[in-house]
Structures are given as C-alpha cells and as structure tokens.
DSSP file (Angstrom, degrees, kcal/mol; ACC not computed):
  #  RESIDUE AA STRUCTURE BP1 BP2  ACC     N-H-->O    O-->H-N    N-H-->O    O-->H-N    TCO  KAPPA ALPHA  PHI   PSI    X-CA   Y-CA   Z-CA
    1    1 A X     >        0   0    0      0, 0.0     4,-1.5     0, 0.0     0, 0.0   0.000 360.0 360.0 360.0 -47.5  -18.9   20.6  -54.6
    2    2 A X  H  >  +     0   0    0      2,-0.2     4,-2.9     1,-0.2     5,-0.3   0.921 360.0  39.1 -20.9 -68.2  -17.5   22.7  -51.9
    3    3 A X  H  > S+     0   0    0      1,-0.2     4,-2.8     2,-0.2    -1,-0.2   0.893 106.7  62.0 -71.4 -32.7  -20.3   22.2  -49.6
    4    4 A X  H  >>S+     0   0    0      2,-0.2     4,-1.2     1,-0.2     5,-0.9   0.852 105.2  48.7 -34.6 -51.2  -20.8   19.0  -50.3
    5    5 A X  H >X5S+     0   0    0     -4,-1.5     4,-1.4     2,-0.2     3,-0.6   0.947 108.6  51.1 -82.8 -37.0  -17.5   18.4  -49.1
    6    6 A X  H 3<5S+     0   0    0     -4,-2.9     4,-0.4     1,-0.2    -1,-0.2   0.779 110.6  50.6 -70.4 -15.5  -17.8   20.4  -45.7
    7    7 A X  H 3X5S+     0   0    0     -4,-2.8     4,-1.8    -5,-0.3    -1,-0.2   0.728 108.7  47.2-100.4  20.4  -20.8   18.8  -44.8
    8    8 A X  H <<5S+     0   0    0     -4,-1.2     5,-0.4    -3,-0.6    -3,-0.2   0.664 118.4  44.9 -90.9 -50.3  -19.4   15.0  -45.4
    9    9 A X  T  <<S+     0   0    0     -4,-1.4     4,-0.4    -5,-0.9    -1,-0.1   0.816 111.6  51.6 -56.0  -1.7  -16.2   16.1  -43.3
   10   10 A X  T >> S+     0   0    0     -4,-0.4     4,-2.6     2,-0.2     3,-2.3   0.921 120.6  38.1-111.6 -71.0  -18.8   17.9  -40.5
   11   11 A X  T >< S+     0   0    0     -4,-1.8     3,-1.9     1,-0.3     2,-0.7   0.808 118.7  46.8 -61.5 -84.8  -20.9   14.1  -40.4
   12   12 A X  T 3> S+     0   0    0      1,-0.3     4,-1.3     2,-0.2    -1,-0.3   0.308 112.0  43.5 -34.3 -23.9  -18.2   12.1  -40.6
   13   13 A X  H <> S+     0   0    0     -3,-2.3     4,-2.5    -2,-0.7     5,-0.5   0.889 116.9  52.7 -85.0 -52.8  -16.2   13.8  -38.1
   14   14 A X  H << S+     0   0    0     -4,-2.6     4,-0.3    -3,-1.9    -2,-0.2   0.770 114.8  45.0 -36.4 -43.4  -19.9   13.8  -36.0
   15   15 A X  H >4 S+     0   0    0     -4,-0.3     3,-0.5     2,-0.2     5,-0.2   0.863 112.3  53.7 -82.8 -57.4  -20.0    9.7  -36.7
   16   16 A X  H >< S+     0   0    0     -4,-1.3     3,-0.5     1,-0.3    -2,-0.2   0.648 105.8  46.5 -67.1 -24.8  -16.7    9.4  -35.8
   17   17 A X  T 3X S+     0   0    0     -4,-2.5     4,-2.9     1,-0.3    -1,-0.3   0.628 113.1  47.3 -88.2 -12.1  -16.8   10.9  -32.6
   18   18 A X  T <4 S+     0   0    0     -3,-0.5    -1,-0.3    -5,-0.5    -2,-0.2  -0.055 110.9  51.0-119.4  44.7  -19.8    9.2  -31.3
   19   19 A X  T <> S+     0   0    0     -3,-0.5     4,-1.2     3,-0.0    -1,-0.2  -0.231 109.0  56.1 -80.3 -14.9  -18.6    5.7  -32.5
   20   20 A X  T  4 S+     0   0    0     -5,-0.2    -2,-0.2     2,-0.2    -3,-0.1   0.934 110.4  45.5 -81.1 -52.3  -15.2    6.7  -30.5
   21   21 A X  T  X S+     0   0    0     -4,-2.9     4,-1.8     1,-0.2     3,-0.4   0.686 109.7  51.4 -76.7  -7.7  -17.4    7.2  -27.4
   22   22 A X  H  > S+     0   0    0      1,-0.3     4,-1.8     2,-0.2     5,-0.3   0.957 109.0  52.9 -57.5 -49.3  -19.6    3.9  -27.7
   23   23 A X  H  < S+     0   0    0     -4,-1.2    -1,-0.3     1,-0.2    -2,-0.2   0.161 114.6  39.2 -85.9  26.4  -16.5    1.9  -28.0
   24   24 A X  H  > S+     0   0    0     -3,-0.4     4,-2.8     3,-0.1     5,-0.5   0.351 114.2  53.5-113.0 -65.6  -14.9    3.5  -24.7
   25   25 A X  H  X>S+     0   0    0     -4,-1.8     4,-3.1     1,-0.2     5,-0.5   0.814 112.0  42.6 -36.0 -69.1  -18.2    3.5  -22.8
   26   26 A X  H  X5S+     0   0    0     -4,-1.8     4,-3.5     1,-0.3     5,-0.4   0.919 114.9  53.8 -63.3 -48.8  -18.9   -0.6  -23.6
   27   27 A X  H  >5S+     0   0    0     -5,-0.3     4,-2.6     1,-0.1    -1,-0.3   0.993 114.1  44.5 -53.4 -34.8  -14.6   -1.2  -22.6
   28   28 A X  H  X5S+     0   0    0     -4,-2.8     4,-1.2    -3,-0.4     5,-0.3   0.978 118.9  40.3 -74.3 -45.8  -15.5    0.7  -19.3
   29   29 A X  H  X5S+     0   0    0     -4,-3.1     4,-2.6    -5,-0.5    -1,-0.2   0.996 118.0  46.6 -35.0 -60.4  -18.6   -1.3  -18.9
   30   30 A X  H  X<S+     0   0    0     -4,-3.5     4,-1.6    -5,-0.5    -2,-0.2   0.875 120.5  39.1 -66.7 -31.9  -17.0   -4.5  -20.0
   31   31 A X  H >X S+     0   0    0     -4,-2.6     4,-1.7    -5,-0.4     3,-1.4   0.896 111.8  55.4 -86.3 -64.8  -13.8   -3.9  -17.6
   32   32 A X  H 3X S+     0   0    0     -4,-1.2     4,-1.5     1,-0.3    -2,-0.2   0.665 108.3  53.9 -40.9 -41.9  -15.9   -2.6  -14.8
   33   33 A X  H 3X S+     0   0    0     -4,-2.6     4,-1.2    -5,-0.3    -1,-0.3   0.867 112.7  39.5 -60.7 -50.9  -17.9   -6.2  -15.2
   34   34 A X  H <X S+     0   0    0     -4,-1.6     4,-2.4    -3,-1.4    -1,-0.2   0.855 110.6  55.3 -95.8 -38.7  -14.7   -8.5  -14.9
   35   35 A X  H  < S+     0   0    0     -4,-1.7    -1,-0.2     1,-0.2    -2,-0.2   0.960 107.9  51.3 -64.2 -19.7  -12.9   -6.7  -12.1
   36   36 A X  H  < S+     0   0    0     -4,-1.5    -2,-0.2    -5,-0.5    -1,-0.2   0.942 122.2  32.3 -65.5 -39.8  -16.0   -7.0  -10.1
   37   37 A X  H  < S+     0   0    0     -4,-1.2     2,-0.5     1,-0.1    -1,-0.2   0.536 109.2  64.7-103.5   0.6  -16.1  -10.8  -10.9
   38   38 A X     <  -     0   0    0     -4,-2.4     2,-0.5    -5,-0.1    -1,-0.1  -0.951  63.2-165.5-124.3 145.3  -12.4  -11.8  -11.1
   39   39 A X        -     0   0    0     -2,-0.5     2,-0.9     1,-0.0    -3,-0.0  -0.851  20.5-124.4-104.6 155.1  -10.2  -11.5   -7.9
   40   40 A X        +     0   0    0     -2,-0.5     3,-0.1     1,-0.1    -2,-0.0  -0.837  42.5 155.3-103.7 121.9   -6.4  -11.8   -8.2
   41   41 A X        +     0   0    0     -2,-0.9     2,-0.5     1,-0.2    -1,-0.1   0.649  62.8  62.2-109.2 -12.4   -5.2  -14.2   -6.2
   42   42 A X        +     0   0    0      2,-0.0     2,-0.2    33,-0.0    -1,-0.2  -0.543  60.9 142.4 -95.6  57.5   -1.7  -14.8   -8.3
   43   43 A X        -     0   0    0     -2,-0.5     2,-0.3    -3,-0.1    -3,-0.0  -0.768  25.1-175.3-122.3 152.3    0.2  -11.7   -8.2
   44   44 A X        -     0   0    0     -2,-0.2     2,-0.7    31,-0.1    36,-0.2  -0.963  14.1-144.4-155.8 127.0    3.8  -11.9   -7.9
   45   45 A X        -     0   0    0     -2,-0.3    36,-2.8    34,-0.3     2,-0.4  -0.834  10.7-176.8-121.2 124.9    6.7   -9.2   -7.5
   46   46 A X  E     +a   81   0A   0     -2,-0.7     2,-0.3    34,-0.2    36,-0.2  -0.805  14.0 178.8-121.6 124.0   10.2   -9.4   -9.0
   47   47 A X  E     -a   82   0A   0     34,-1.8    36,-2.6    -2,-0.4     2,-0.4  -0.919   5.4-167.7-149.5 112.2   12.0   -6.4   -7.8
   48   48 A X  E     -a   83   0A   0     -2,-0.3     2,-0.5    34,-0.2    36,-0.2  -0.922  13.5-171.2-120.6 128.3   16.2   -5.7   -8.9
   49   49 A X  E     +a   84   0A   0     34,-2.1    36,-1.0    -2,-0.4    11,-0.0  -0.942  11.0 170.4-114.9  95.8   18.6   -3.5   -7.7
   50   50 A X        +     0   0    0     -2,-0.5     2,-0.3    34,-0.1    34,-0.1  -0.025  46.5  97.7-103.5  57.1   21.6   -3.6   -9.8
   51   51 A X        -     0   0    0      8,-0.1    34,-0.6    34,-0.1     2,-0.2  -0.872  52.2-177.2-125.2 143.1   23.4   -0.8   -8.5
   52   52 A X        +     0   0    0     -2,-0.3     4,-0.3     1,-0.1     7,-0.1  -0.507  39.1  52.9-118.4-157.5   26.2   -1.7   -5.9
   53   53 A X  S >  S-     0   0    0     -2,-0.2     3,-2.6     1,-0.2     2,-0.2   0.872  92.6 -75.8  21.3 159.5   28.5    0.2   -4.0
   54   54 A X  G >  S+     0   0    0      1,-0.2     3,-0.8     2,-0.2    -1,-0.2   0.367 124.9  61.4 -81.9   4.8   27.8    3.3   -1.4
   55   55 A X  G 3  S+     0   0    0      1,-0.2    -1,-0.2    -2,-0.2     3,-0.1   0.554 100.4  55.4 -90.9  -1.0   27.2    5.8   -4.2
   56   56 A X  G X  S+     0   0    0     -3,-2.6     3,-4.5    -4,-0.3     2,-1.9   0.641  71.6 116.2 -56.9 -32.3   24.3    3.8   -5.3
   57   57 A X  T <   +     0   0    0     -3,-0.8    -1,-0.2     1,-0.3    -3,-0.1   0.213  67.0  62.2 -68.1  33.8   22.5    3.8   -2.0
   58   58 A X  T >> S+     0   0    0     -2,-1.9     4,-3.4    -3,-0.1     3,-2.3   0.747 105.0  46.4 -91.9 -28.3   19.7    5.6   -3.3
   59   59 A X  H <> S+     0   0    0     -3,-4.5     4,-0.8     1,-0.3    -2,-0.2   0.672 109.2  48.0 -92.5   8.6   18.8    3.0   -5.6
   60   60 A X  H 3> S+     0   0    0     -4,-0.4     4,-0.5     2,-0.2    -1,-0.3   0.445 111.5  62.8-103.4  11.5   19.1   -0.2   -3.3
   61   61 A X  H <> S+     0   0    0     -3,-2.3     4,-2.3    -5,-0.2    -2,-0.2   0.695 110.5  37.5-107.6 -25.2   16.7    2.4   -0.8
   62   62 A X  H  X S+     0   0    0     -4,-3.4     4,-1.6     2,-0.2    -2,-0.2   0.694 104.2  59.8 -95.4  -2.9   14.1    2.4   -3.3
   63   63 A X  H  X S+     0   0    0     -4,-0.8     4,-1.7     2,-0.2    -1,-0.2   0.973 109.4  51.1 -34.6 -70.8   14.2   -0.7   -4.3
   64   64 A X  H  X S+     0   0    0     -4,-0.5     4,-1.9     2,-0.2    -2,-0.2   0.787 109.1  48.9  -5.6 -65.8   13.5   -1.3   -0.5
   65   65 A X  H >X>S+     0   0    0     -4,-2.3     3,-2.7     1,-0.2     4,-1.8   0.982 103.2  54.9 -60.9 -57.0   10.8    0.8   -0.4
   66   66 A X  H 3X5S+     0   0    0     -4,-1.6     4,-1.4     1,-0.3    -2,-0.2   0.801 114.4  50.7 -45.0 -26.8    9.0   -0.6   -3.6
   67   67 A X  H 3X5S+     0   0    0     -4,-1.7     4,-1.8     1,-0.3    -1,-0.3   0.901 110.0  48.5 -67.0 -42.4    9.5   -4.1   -1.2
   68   68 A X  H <X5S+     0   0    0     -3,-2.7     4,-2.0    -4,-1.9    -1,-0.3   0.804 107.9  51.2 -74.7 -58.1    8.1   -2.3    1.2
   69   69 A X  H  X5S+     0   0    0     -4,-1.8     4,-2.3     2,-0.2    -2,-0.2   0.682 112.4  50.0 -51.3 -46.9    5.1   -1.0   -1.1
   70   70 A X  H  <XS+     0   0    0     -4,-1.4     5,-2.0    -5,-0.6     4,-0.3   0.874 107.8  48.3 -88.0 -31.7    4.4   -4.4   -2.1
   71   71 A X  H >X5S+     0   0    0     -4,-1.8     3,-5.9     1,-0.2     4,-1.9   0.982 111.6  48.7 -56.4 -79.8    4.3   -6.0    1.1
   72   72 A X  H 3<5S+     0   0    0     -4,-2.0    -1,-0.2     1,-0.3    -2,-0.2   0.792 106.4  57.0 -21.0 -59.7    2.0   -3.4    2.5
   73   73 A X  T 3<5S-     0   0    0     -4,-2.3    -1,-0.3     1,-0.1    -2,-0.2   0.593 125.0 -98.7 -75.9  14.2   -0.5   -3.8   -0.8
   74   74 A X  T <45S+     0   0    0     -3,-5.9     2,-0.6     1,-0.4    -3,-0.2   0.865  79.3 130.9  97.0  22.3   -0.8   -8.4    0.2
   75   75 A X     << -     0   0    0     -5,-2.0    -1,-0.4    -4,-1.9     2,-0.2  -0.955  52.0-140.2-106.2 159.6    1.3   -9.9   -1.7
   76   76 A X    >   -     0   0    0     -2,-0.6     3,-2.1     1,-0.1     4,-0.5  -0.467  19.1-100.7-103.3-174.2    3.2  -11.9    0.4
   77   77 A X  G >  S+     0   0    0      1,-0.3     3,-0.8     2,-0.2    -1,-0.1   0.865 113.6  68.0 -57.0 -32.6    6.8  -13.1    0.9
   78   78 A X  G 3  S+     0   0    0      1,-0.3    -1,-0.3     3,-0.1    -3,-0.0   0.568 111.2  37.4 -56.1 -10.3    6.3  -16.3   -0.8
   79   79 A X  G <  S+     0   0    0     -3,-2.1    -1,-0.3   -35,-0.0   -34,-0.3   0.657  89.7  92.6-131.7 -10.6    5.9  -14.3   -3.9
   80   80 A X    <   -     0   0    0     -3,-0.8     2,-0.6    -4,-0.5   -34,-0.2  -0.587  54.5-158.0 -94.3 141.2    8.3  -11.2   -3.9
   81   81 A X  E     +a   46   0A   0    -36,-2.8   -34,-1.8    -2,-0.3     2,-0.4  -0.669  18.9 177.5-109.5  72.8   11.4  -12.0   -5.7
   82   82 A X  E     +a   47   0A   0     -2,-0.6     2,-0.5   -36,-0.2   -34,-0.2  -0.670   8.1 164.0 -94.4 124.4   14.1   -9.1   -4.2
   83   83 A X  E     +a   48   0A   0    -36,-2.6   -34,-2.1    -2,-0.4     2,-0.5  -0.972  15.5 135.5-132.5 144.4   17.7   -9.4   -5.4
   84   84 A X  E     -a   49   0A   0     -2,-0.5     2,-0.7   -36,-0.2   -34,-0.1  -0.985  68.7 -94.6-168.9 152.6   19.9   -6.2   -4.8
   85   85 A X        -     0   0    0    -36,-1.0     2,-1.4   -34,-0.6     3,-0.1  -0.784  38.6-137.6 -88.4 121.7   23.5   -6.6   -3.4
   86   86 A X        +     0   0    0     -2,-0.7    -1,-0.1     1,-0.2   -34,-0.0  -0.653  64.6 116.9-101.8  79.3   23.0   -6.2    0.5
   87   87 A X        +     0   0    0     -2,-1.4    -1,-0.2     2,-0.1   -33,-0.1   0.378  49.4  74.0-151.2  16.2   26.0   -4.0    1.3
   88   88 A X  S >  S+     0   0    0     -3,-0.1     3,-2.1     2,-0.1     6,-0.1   0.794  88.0  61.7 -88.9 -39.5   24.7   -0.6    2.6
   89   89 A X  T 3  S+     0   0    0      1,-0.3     9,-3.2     8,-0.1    10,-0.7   0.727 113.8  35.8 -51.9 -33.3   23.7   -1.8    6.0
   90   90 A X  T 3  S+     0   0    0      7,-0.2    -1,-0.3     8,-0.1    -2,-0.1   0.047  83.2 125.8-134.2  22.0   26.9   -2.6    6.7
   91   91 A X    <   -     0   0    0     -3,-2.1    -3,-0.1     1,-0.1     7,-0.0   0.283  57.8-133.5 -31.3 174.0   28.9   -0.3    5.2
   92   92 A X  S    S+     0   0    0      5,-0.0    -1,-0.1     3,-0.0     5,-0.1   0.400 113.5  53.4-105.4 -18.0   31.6    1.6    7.2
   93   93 A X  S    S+     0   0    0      2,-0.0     2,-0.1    -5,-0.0    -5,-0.0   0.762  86.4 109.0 -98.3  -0.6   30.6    5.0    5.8
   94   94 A X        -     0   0    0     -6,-0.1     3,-0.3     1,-0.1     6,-0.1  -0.320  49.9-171.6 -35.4 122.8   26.6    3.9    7.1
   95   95 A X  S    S+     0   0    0      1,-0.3     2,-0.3     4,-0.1    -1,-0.1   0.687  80.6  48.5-104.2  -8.8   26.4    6.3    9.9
   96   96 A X  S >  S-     0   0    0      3,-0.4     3,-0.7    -7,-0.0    -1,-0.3  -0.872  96.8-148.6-127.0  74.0   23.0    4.5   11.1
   97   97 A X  T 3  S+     0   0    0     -2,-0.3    -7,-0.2    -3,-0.3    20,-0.1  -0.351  77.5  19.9 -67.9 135.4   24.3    0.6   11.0
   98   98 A X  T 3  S+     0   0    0     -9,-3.2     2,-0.3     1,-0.3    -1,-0.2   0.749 117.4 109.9  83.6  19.6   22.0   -2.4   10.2
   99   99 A X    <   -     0   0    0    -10,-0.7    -3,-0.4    -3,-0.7    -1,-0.3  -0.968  47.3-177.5-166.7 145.3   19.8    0.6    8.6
  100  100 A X        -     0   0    0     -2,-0.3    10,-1.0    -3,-0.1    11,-0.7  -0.982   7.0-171.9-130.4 137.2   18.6    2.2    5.4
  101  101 A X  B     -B  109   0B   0     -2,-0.3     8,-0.1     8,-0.2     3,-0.0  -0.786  17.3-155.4-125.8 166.4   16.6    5.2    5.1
  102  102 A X  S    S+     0   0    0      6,-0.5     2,-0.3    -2,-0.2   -41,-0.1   0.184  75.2  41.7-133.9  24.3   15.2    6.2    1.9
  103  103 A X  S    S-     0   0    0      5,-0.2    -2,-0.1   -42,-0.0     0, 0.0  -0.811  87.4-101.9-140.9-172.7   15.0   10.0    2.9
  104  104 A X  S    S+     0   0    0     -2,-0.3    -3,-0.0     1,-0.1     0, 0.0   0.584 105.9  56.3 -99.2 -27.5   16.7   12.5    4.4
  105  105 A X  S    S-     0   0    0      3,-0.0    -1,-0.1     1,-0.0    -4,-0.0   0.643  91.4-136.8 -93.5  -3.1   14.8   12.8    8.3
  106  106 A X        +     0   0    0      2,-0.1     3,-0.1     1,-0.1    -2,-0.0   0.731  56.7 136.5  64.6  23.8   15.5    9.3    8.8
  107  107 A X        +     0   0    0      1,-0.2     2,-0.7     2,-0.0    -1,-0.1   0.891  65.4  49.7 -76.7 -35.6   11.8    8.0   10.4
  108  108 A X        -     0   0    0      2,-0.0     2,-0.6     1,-0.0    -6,-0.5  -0.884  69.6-157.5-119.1 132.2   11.3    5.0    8.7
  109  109 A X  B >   -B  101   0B   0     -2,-0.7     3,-1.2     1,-0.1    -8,-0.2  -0.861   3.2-161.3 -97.1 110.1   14.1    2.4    8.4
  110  110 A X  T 3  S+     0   0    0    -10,-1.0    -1,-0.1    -2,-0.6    -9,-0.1   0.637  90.8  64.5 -67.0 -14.1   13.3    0.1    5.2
  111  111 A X  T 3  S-     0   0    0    -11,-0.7    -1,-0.3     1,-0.1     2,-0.2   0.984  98.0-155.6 -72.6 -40.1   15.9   -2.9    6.7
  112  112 A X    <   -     0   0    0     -3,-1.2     3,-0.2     1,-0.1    -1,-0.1  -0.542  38.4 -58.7  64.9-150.0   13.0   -3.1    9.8
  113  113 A X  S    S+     0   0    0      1,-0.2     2,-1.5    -2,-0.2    -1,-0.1   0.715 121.5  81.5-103.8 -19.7   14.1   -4.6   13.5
  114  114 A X        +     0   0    0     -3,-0.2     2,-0.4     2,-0.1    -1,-0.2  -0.354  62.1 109.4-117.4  30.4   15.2   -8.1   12.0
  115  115 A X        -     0   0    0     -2,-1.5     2,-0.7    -3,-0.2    -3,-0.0  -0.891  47.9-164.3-122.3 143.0   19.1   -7.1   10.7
  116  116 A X        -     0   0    0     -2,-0.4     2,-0.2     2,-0.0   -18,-0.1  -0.888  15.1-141.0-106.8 119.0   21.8   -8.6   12.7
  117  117 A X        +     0   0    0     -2,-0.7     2,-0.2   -20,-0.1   -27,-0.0  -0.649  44.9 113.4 -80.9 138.7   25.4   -6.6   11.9
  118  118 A X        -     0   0    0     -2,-0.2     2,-0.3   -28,-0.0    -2,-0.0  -0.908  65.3 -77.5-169.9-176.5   28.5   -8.8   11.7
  119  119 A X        -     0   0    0     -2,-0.2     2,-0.6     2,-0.0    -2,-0.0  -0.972  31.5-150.7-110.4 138.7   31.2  -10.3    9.9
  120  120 A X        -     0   0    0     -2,-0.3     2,-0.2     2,-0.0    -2,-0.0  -0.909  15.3-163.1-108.7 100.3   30.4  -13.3    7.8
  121  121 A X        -     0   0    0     -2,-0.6     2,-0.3     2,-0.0    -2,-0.0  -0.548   3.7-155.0 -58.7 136.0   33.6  -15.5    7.8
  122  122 A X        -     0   0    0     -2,-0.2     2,-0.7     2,-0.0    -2,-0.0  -0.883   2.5-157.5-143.2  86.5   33.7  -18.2    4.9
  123  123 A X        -     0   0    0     -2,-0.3     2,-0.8     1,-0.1    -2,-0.0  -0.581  10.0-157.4 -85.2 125.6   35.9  -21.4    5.5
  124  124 A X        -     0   0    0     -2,-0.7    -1,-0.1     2,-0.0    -2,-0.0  -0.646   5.9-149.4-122.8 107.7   37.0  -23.3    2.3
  125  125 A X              0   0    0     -2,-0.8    -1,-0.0     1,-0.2    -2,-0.0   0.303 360.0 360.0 -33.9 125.0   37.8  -26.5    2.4
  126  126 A X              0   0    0      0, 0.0    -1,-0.2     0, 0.0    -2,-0.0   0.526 360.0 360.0-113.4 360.0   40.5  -27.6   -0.3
C-alpha cells in the first residue's frame, strides 16, 4: 500500500507539472498572437497628486515625472488627465522659480520652458 502510494503521488505530481507547463506555454502563444495583431490606440493616463504644501514637493515632482513618462511613451495631452495642486513653482521657499526638479543635481526641470511666474489677482464682483 505504501508504494502504491509513492508512486501515484510521483505520477501525479509528474502529470501535474507538465499540464502546468502546457497551459503557460499555449497563454504565451495565445498572448504573443493578439499583441502582434491588436494595436492600442485608446490608452489614457489619469495621474493625482494629492499632497499640497512645500513639504510634499517630492510627491507633486513625481507625479511630474510619471507625466513626463507618459508623454515620452505617445500618449498624448488630449488623453493625460494631471491634477496636483500647482504651488511649488511658485513658492517663496523655491530657490529655482517657475521650476521643479525631481532630484537632487537639478538637470532636468519637469515644469519645461512654458511656466510664466506671477501673481494671479482674482476680482469678485458682488
């Protein structure tokens, strides 16, 4: 009865592994098939920074990048969804104004050339 029982557990384990590896081979087949044939043409990137104020900035600098990231991999603007509270650029304790760096050596500024610094004045009409 013993032996009986190590060699059912021996095949079965034997059956089982080489049923494991059909059904992974045939998903990599089967995905390899449809990425070749479907392109994505609908891709769309929702990216939130809900951290405010200047001891946050790390996470409104990666947010930035990841914008940055997406841009770079084609999706275009029409399709990236950025909300983050826009209040490091124009910080006073910003030592680089109208710029966000998402390191420490300061090469690449994640605002780009396209930031104007000012004061935004708001008149409201009673």
């Amino acid at each position: 009865m013993m032996v009986r029982f190590k060699m059912y557990n021996s095949f079965g384990f034997k059956s089982l592994a080489a049923m494991l590896l059909f059904f992974i081979l045939s998903i990599s087949i089967s995905y390899r098939a449809s990425a070749e044939t479907t392109m994505h043409t609908n891709n769309w990137a929702v990216l939130v920074c809900t951290s405010r104020f200047w001891f946050n900035y790390r996470h409104m600098a990666n947010t930035l990048s990841l914008y940055r990231t997406v841009k770079r991999l084609g999706v275009p603007d029409e399709r990236i969804i950025l909300m983050l509270a826009d209040d490091m650029a124009c910080n006073a304790r910003n030592k680089y104004p109208a710029q966000v760096f998402n390191n420490e050596n300061h090469k690449l500024n994640l605002y780009g050339d396209n930031v104007e610094v000012g004061t935004v004045f708001s008149r409201y009409s009673a």
